[in-house]
C-alpha distance (Angstrom), angle and dihedral (degrees) to the residues before:
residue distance angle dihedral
X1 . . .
X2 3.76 . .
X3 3.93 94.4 .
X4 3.70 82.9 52.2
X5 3.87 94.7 48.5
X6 4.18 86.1 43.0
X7 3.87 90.3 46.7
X8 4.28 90.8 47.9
X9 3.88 89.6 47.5
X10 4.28 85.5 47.6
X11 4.05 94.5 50.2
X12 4.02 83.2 49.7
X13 3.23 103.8 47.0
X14 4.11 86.0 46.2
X15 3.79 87.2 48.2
X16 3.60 96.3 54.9
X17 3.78 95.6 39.6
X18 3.79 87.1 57.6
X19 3.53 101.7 46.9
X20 4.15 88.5 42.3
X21 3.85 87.6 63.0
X22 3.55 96.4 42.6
X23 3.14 77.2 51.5
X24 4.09 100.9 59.0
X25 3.55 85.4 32.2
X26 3.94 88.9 69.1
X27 3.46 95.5 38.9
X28 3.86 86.6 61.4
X29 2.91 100.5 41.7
X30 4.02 90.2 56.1
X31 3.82 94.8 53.2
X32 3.63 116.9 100.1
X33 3.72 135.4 -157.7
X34 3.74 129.7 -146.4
X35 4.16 118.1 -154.4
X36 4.06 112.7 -115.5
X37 3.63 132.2 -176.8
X38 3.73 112.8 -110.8
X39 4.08 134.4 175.5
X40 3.91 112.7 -96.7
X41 3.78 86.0 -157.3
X42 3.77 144.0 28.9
X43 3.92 110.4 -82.8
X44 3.54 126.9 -150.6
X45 4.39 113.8 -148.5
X46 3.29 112.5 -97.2
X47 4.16 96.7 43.8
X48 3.80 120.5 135.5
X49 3.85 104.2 -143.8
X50 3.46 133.4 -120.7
X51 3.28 139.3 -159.1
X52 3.57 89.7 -114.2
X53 3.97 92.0 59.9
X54 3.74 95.2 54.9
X55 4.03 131.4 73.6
X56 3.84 129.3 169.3
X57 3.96 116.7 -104.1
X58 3.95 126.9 172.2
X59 3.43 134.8 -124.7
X60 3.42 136.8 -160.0
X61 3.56 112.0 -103.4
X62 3.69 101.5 -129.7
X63 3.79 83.1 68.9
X64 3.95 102.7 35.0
X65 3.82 116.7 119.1
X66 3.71 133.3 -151.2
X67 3.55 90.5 -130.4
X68 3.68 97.6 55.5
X69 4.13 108.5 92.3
X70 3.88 121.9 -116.0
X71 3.36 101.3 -166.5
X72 4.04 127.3 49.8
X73 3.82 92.6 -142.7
X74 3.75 85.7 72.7
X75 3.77 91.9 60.2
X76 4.03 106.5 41.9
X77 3.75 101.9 111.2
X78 3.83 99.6 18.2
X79 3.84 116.5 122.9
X80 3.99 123.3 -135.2
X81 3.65 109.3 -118.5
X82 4.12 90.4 -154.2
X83 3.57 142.1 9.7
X84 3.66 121.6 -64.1
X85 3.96 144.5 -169.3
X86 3.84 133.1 -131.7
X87 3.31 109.3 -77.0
X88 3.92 104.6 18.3
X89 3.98 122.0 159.3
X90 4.04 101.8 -113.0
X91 3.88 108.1 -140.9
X92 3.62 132.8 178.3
X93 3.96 91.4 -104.9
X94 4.36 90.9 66.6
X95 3.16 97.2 43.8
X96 3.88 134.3 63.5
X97 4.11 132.3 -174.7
X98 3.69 96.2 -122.7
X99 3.54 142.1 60.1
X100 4.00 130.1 -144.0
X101 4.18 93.7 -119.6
X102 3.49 79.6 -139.3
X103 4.04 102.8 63.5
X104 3.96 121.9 108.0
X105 3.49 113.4 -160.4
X106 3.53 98.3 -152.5
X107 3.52 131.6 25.3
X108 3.50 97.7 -125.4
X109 4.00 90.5 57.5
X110 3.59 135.9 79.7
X111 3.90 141.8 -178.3
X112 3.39 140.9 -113.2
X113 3.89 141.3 157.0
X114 3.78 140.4 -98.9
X115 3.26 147.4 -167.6
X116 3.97 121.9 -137.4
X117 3.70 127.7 177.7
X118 3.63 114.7 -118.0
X119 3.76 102.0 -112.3
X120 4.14 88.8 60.5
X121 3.61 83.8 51.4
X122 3.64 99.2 45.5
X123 3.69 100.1 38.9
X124 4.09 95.2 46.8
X125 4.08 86.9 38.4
X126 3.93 89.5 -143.7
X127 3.30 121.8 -153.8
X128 3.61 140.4 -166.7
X129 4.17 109.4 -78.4
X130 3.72 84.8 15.1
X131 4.09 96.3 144.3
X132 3.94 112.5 -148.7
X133 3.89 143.7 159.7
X134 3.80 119.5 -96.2
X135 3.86 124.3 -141.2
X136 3.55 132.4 -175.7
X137 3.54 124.8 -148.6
X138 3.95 116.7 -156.0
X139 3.96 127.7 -159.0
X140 4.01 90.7 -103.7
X141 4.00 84.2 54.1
X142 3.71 96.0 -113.2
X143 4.05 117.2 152.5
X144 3.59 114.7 -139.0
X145 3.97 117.2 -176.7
X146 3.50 107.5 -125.1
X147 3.61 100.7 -172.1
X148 4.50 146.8 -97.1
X149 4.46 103.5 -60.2
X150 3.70 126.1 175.7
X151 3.73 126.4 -137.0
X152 3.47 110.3 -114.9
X153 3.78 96.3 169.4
X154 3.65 140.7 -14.5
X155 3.89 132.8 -149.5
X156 2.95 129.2 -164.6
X157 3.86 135.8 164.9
X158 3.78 98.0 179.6
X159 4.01 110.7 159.1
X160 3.43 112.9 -155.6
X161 4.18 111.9 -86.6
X162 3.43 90.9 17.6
X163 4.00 123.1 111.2
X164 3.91 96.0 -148.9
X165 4.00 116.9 157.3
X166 3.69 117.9 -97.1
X167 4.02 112.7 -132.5
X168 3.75 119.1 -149.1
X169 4.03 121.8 -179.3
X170 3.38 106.7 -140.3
X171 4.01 141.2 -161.9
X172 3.43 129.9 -144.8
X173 4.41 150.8 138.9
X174 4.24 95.5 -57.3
X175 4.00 86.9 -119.4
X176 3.40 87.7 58.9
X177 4.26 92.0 52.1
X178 3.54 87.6 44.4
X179 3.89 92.5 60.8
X180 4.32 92.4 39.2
X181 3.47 78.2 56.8
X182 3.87 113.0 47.1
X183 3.99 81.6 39.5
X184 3.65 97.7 49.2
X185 3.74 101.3 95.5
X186 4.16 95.9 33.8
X187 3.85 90.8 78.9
X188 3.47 141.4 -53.6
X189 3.63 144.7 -34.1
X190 4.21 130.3 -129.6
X191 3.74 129.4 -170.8
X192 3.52 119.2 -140.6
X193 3.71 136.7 -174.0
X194 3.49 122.4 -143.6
């Protein structure tokens, strides 16, 4: 009679165990997961982001937010109003749509201003935290590589017909402003994209 009793309690116990993971096995299987735009990097404030800083990540949706972005289009350009980790949820309250001109990212950087004629600008469509090469061009023809600079603003007050140049205020290391500088007047500069 005790075997039997032992054996009842066994079948049971087995009988709730399975229906208890069926159980969590549905309730997986129910939860859903919406795709965000997170940092693949630790940010510091200030930072105009790239497309190369950002990667999609998903969330749970019990825990999404409308303010968190969906789509990493959205966030090319943007600057991060604070300090951030790797893999941080980017929502609209960190970020903001302009820049202070006046903001360094790093603290070995600095900022200076160039001219661009409007088809470079046109045909690349820059944009602002776009990150390209610089060339320079001199009389002779000779290339020198100038260096990586970020975009930290562009103006430009092209009227329509007219083939004005496009300035863009751009960050980069300080040796590398220092030679954009001392080279500005020796010939002309070309954006590339790498």
């Amino acid at each position: 009679m005790r075997k039997m009793i032992i054996m009842i309690c066994v079948i049971a116990l087995s009988i709730i165990m399975t229906f208890y993971q069926i159980h969590i096995i549905k309730k997986q299987t129910l939860q859903s997961f919406k795709d965000v735009v997170i940092l693949n990097k630790s940010v510091a404030s200030g930072t105009i982001l790239k497309s190369s800083d950002l990667e999609m990540g998903k969330i749970n949706t019990l825990w999404y937010s409308s303010d968190y972005y969906t789509r990493i289009e959205d966030v090319v350009g943007m600057y991060i109003t604070t300090d951030f980790s790797k893999y941080s949820i980017l929502s609209k309250q960190i970020l903001a749509s302009t820049v202070d001109d006046q903001t360094v990212s790093e603290t070995d950087h600095a900022m200076t201003t160039l001219k661009v004629l409007p088809e470079a600008a046109l045909c690349f469509r820059l944009a602002k935290g776009d990150e390209v090469f610089l060339y320079q061009v001199n009389p002779d023809n000779e290339v020198i590589d100038m260096g990586r600079v970020v975009i930290k603003a562009i103006y430009d007050n092209n009227l329509e017909g007219e083939s004005l140049p496009t300035y863009l205020l751009i960050e980069a290391d300080q040796n590398v402003i220092k030679d954009i500088i001392r080279f500005r007047e020796l010939g002309r500069f070309e954006v590339i994209r790498k």
